[in-house]
C-alpha positions as protocol buffer text, in pm:
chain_id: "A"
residue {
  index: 1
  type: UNK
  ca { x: -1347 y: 84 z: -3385 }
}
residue {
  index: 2
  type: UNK
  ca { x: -1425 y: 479 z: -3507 }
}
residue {
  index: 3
  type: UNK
  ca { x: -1111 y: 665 z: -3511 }
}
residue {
  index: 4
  type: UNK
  ca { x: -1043 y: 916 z: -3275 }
}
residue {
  index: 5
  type: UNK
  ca { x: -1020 y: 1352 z: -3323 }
}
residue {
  index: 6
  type: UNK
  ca { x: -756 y: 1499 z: -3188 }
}
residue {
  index: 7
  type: UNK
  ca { x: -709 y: 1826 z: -2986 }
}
residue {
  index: 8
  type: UNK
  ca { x: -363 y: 2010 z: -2953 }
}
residue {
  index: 9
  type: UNK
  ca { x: -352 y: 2187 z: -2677 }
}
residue {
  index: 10
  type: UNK
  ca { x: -176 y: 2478 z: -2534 }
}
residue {
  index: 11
  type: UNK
  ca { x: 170 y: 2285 z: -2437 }
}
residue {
  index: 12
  type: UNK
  ca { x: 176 y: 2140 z: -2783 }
}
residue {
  index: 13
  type: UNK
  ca { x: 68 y: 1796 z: -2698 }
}
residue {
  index: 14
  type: UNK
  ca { x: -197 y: 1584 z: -2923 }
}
residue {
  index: 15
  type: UNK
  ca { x: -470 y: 1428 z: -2726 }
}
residue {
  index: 16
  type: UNK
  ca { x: -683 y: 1164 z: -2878 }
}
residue {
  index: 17
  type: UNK
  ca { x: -1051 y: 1194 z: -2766 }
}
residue {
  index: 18
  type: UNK
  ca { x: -1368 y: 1043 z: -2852 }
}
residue {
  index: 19
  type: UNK
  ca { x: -1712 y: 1311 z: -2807 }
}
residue {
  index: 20
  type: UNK
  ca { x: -2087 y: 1188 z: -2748 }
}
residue {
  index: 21
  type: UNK
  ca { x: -2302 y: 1470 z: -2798 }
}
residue {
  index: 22
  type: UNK
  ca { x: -2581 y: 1475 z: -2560 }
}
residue {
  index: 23
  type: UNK
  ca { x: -2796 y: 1613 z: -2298 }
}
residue {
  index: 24
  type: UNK
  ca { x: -2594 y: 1809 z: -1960 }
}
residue {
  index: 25
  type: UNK
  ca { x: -2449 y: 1776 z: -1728 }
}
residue {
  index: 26
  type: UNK
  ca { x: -2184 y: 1546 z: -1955 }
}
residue {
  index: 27
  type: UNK
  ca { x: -1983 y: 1276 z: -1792 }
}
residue {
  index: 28
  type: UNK
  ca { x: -1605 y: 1252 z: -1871 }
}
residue {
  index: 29
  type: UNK
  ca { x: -1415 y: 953 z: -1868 }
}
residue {
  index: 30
  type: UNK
  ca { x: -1067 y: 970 z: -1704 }
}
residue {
  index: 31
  type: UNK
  ca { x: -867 y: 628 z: -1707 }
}
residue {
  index: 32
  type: UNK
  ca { x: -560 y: 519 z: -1523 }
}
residue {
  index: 33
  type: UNK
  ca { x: -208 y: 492 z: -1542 }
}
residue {
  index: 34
  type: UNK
  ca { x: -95 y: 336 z: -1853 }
}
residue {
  index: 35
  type: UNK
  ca { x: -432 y: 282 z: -1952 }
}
residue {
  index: 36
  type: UNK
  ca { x: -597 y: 409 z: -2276 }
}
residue {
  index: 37
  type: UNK
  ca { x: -929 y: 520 z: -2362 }
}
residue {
  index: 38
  type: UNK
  ca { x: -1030 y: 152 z: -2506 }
}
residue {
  index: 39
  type: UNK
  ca { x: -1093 y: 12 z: -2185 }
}
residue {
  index: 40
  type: UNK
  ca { x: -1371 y: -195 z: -2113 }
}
residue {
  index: 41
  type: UNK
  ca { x: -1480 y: 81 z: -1829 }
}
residue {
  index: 42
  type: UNK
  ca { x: -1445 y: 389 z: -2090 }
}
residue {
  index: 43
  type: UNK
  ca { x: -1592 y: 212 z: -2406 }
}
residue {
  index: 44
  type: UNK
  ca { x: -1878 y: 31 z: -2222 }
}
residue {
  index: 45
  type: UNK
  ca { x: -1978 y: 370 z: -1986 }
}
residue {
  index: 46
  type: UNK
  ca { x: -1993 y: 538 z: -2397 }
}
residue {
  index: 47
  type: UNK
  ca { x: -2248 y: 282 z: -2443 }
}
residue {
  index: 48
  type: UNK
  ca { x: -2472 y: 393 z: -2148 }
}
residue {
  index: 49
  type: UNK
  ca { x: -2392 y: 757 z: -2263 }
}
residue {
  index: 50
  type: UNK
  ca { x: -2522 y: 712 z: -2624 }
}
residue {
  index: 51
  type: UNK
  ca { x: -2839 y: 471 z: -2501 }
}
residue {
  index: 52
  type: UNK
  ca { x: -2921 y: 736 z: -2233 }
}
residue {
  index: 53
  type: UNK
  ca { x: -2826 y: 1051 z: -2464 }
}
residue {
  index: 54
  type: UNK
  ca { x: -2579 y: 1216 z: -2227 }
}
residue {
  index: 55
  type: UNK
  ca { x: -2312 y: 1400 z: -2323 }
}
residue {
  index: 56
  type: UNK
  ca { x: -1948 y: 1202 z: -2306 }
}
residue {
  index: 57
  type: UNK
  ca { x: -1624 y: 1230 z: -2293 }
}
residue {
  index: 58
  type: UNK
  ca { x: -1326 y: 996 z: -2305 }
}
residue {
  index: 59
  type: UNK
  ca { x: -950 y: 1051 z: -2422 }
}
residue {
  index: 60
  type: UNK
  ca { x: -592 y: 937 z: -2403 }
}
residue {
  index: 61
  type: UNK
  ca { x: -339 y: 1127 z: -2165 }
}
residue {
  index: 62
  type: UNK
  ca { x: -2 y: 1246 z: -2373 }
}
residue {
  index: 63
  type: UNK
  ca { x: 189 y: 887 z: -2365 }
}
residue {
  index: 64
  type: UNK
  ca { x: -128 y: 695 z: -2366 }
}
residue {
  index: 65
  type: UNK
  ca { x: -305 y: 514 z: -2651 }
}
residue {
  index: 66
  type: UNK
  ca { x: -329 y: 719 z: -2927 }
}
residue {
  index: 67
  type: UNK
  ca { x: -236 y: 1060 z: -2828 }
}
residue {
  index: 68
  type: UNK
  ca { x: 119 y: 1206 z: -2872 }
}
residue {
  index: 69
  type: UNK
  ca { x: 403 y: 1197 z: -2659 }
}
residue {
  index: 70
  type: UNK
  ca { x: 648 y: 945 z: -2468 }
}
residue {
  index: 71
  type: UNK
  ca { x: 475 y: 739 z: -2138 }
}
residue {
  index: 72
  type: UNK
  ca { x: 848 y: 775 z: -1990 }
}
residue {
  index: 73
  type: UNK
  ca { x: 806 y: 1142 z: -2040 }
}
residue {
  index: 74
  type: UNK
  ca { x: 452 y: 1210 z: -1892 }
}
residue {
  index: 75
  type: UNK
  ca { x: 437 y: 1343 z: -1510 }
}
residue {
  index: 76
  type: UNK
  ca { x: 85 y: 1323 z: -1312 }
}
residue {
  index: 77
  type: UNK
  ca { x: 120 y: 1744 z: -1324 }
}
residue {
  index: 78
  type: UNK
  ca { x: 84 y: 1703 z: -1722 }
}
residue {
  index: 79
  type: UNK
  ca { x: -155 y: 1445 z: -1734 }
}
residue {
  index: 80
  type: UNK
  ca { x: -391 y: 1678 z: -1509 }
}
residue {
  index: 81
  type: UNK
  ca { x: -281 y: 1970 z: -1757 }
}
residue {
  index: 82
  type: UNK
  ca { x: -430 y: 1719 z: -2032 }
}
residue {
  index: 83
  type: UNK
  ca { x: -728 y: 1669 z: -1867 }
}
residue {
  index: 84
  type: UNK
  ca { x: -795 y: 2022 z: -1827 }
}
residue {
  index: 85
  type: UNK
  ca { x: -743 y: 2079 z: -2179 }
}
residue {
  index: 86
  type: UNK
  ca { x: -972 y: 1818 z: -2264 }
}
residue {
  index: 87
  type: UNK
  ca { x: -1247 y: 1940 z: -2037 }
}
residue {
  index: 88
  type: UNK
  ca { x: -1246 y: 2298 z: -2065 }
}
residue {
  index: 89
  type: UNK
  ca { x: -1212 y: 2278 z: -2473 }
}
residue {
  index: 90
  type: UNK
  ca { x: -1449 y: 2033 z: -2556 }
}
residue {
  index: 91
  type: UNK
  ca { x: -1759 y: 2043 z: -2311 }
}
residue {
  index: 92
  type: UNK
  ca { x: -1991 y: 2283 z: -2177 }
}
residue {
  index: 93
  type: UNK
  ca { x: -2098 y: 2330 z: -1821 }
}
residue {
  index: 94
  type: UNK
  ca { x: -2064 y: 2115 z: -1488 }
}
residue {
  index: 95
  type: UNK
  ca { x: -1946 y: 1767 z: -1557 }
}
residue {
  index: 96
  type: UNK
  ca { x: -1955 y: 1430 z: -1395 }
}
residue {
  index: 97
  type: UNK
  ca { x: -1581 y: 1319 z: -1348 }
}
residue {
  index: 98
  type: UNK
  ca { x: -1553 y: 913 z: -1358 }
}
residue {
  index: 99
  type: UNK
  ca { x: -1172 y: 841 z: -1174 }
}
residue {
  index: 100
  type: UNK
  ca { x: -1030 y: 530 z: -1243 }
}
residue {
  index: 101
  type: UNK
  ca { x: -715 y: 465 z: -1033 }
}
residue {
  index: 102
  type: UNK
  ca { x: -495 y: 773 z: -1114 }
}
residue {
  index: 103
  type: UNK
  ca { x: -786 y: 911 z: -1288 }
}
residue {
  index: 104
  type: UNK
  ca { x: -918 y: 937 z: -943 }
}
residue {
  index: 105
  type: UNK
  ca { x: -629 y: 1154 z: -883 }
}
residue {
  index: 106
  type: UNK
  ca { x: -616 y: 1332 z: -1191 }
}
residue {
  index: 107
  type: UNK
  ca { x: -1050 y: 1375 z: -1150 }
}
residue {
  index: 108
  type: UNK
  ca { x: -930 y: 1584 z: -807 }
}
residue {
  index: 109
  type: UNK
  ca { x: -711 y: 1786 z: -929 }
}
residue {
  index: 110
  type: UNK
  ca { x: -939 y: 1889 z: -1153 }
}
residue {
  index: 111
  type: UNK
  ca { x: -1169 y: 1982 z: -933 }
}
residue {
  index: 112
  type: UNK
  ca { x: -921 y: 2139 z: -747 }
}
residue {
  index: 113
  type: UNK
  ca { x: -834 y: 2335 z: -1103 }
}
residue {
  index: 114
  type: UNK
  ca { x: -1177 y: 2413 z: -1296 }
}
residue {
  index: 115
  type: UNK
  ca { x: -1458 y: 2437 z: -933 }
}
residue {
  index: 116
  type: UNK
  ca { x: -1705 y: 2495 z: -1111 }
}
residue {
  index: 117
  type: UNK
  ca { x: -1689 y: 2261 z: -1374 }
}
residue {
  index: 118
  type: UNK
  ca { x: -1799 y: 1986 z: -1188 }
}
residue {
  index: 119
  type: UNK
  ca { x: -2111 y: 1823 z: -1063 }
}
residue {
  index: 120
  type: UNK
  ca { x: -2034 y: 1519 z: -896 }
}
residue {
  index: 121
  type: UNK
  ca { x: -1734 y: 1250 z: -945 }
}
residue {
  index: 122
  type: UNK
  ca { x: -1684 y: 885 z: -912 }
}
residue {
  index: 123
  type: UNK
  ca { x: -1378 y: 728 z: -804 }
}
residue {
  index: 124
  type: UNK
  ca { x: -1324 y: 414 z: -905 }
}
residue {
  index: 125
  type: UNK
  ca { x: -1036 y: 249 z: -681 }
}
residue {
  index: 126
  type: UNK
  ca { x: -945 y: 601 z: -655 }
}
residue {
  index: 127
  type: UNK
  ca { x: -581 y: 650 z: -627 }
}
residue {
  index: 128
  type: UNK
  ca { x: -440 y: 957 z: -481 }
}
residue {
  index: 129
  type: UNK
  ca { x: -114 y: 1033 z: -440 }
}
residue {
  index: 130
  type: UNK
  ca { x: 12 y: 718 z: -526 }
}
residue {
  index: 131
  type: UNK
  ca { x: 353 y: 791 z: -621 }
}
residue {
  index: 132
  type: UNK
  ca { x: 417 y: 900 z: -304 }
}
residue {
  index: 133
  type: UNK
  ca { x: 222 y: 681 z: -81 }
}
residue {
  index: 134
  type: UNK
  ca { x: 238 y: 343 z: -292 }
}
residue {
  index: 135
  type: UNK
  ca { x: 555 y: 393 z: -485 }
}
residue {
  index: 136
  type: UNK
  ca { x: 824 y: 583 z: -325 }
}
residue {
  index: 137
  type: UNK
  ca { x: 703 y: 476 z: 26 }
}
residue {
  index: 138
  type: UNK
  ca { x: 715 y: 111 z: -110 }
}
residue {
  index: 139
  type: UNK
  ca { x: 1119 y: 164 z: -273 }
}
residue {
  index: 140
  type: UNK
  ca { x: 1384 y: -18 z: -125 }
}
residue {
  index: 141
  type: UNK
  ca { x: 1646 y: 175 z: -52 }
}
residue {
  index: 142
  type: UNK
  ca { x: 1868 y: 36 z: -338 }
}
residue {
  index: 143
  type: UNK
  ca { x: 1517 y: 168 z: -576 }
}
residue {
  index: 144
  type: UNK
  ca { x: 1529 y: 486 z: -432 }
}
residue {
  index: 145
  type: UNK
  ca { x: 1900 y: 559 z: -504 }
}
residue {
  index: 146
  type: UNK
  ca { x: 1913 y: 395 z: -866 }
}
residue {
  index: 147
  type: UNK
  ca { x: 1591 y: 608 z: -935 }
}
residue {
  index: 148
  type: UNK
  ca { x: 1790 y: 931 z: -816 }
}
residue {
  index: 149
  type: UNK
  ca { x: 2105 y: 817 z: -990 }
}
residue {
  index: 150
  type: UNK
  ca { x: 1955 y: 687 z: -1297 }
}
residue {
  index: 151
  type: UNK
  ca { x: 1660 y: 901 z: -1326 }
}
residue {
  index: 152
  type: UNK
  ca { x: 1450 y: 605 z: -1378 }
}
residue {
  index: 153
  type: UNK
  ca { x: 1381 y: 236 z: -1302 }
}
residue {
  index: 154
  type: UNK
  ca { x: 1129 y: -74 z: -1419 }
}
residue {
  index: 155
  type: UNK
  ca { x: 843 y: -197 z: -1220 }
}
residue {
  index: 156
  type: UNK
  ca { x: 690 y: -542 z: -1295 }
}
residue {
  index: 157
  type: UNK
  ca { x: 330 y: -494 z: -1451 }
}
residue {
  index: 158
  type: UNK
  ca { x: 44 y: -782 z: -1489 }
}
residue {
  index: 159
  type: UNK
  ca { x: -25 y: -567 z: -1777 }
}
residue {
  index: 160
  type: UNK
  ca { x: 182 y: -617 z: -2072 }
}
residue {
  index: 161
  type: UNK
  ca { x: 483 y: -368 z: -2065 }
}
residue {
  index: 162
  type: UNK
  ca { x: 683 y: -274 z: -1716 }
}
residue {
  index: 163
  type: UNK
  ca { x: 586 y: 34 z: -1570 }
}
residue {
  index: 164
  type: UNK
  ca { x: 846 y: 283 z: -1604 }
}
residue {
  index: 165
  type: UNK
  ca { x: 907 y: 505 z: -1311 }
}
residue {
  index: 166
  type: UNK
  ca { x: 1103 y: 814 z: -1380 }
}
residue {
  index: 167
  type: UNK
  ca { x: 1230 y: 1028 z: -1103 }
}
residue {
  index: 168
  type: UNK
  ca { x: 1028 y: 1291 z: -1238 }
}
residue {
  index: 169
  type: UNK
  ca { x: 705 y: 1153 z: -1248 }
}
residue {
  index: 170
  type: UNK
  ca { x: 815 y: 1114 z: -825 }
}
residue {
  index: 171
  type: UNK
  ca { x: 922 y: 1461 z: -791 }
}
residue {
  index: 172
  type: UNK
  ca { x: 604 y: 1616 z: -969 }
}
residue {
  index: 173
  type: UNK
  ca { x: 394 y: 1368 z: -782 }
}
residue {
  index: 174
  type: UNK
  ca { x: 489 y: 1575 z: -479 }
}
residue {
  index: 175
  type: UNK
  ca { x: 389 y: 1902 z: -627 }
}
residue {
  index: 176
  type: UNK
  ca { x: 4 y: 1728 z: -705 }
}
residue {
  index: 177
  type: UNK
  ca { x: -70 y: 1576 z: -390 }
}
residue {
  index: 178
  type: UNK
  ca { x: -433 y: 1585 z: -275 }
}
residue {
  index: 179
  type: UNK
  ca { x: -448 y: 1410 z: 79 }
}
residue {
  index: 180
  type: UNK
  ca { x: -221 y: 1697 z: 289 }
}
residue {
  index: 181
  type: UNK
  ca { x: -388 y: 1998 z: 270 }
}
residue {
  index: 182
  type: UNK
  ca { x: -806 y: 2025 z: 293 }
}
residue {
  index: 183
  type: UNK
  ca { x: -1033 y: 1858 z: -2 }
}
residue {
  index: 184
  type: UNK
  ca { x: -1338 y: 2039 z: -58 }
}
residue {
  index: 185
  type: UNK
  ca { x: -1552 y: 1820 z: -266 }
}
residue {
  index: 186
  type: UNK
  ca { x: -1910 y: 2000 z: -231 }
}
residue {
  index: 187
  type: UNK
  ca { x: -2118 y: 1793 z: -463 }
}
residue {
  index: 188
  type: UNK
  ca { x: -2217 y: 1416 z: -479 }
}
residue {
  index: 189
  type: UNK
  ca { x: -1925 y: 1182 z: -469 }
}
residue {
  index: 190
  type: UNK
  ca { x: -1915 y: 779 z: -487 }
}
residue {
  index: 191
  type: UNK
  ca { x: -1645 y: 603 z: -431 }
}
residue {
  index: 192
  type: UNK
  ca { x: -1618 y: 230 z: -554 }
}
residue {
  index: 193
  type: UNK
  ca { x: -1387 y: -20 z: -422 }
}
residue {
  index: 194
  type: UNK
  ca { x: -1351 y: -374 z: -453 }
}
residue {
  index: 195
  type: UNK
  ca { x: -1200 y: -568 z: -148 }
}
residue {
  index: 196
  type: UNK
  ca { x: -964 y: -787 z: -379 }
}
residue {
  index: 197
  type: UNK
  ca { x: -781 y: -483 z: -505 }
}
residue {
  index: 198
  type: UNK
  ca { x: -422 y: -601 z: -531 }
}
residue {
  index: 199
  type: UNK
  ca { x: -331 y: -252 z: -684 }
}
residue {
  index: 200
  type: UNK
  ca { x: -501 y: -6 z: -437 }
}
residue {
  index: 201
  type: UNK
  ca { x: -601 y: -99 z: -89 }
}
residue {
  index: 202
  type: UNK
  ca { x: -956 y: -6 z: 31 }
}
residue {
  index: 203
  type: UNK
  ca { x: -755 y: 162 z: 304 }
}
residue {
  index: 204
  type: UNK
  ca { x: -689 y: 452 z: 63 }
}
residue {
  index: 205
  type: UNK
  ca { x: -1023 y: 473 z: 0 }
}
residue {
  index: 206
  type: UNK
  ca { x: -1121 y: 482 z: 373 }
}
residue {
  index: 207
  type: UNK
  ca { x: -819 y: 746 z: 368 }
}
residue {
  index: 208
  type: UNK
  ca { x: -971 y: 960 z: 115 }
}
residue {
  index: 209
  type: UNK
  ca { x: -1333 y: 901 z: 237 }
}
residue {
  index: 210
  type: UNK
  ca { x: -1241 y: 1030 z: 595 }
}
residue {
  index: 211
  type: UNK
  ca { x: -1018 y: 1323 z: 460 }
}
residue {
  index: 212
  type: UNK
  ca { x: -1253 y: 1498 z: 169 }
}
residue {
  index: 213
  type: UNK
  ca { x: -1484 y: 1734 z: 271 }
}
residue {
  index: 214
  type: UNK
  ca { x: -1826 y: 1712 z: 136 }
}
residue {
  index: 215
  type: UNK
  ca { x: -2213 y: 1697 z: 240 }
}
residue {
  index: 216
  type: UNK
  ca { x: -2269 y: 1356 z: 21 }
}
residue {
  index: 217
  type: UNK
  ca { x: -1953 y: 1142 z: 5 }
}
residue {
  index: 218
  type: UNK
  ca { x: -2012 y: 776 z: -3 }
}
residue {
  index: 219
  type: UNK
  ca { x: -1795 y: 465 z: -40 }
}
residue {
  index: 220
  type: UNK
  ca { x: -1908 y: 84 z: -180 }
}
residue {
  index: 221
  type: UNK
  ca { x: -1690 y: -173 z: -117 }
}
residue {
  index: 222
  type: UNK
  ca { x: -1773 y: -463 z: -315 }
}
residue {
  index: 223
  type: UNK
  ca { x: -1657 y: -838 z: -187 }
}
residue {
  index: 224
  type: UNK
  ca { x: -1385 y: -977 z: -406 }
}
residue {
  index: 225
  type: UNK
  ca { x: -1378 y: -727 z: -673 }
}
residue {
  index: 226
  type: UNK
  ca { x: -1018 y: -655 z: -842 }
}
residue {
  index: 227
  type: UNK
  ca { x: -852 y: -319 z: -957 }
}
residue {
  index: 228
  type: UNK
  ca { x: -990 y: -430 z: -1261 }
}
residue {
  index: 229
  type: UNK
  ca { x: -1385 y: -308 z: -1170 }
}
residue {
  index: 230
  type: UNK
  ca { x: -1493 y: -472 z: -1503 }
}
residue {
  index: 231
  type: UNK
  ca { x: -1731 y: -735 z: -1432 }
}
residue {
  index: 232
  type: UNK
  ca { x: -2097 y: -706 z: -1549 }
}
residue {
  index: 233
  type: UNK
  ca { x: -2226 y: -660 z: -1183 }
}
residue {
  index: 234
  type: UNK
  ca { x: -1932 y: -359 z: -1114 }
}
residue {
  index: 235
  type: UNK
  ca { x: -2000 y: -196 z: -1490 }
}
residue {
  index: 236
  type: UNK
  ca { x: -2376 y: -188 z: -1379 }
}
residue {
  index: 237
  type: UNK
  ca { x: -2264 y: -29 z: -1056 }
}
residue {
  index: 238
  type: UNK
  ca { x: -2081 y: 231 z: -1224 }
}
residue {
  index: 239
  type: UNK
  ca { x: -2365 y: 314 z: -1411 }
}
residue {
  index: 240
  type: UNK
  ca { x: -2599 y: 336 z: -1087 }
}
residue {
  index: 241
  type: UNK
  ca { x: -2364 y: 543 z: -932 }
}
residue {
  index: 242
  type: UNK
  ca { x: -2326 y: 779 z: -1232 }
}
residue {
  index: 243
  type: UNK
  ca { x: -2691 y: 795 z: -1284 }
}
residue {
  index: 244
  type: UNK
  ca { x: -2754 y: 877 z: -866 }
}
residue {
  index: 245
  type: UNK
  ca { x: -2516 y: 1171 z: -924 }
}
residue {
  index: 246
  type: UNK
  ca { x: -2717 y: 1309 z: -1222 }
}
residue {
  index: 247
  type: UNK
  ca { x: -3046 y: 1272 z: -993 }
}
residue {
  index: 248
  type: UNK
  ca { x: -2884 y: 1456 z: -738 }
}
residue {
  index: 249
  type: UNK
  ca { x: -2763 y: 1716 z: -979 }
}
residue {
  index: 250
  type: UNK
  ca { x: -3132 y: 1778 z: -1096 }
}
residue {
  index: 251
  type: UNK
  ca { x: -3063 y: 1609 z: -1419 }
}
């Protein structure tokens, strides 16, 4: 495994990143929550990048993997500031934004942030405004007032460590949501979904499918595929997908 560069950015946080130099537009890699860049999504879609010589990008949020900074501490408002960072200091031009889970999230807000930056995204089990719609709305009542009173509380994972869920990353959820006001997406989107999802619900990508606005959105749902989107036949679709985009775009 290379080791990573590092950018500091404006609001003093380290982010780890790994660069592909290549042709434009560049695709940029945006993983999920608690995820790292050392996914098999990120590192296998650097692959296609350096076989196909496109430009890539793919980092760490502040509390993930290797960049600086607490996960406890981390709101979805800074992780979009990180990813803005990233984007606008270390690639030129219109990008392709990959989402996976929250980075489907964090890949609209920056689209909502830096217009002209992009040329087409892909959500993968896209997850906007979860914290709201998934989390808070899924509380129990006795959740909801520890979180207030405590400022935080533990969510089972399937992943290794619970998920820690701060009542700030809830508050600042609220100030990032996507899926209230209009969603102007005016470039090719595909949205990629399996049907075995026990993390996102296709319904919230039916939700964001009917609610973005946008001359070429399109949603796959694939039979039995988890929130995982790692097998052989969903990494190859990510790669179609990616690649439609870029003949779209004119590149």
């Amino acid at each position: 495994m290379t080791h990573p560069k590092f950018l500091d950015t404006a609001s003093g946080r380290r982010i780890a990143f790994h660069l592909t130099p290549g042709k434009a537009p560049g695709v940029v890699f945006l993983g999920g929550f608690m995820s790292d860049m050392e996914g098999t999504k990120a590192v296998h879609l650097e692959d296609w990048a350096q076989r196909t010589g496109r430009a890539f990008l793919r980092f760490d949020y502040s509390g993930h993997g290797q960049s600086s900074g607490a996960f406890a501490d981390g709101t979805i408002g800074d992780w979009a500031e990180d990813a803005i960072a990233a984007i606008s200091a270390l690639t030129e031009g219109p990008q392709v934004l990959i989402g996976s889970s929250m980075g489907g999230w964090i890949a609209l807000l920056v689209t909502r942030a830096l217009p002209d930056r992009v040329a087409g995204l892909v959500g993968i089990a896209a997850a906007p405004d979860f914290t709201e719609d998934s989390m808070w709305a899924g509380f129990t009542e006795a959740q909801k007032a520890a979180l207030i009173r405590n400022g935080q509380i533990e969510l089972p994972s399937d992943y290794d460590d619970p998920y820690v869920i701060t009542r700030a990353l809830i508050e600042d959820g609220r100030n990032n949501l996507v899926l209230r006001d209009p969603l102007n997406l005016p470039f090719p989107v595909r949205l990629l979904q399996g049907t075995s999802d026990a993390d996102v619900d296709q319904s919230v990508a039916l939700r964001l499918l009917e609610h973005a606005q946008g001359d070429d959105i399109r949603l796959t749902l694939v039979k039995g595929a988890d929130h995982r989107f790692s097998t052989p036949e969903c990494l190859a679709l990510i790669e179609k997908s990616v690649e439609k985009i870029l003949v779209r775009a004119g590149n």
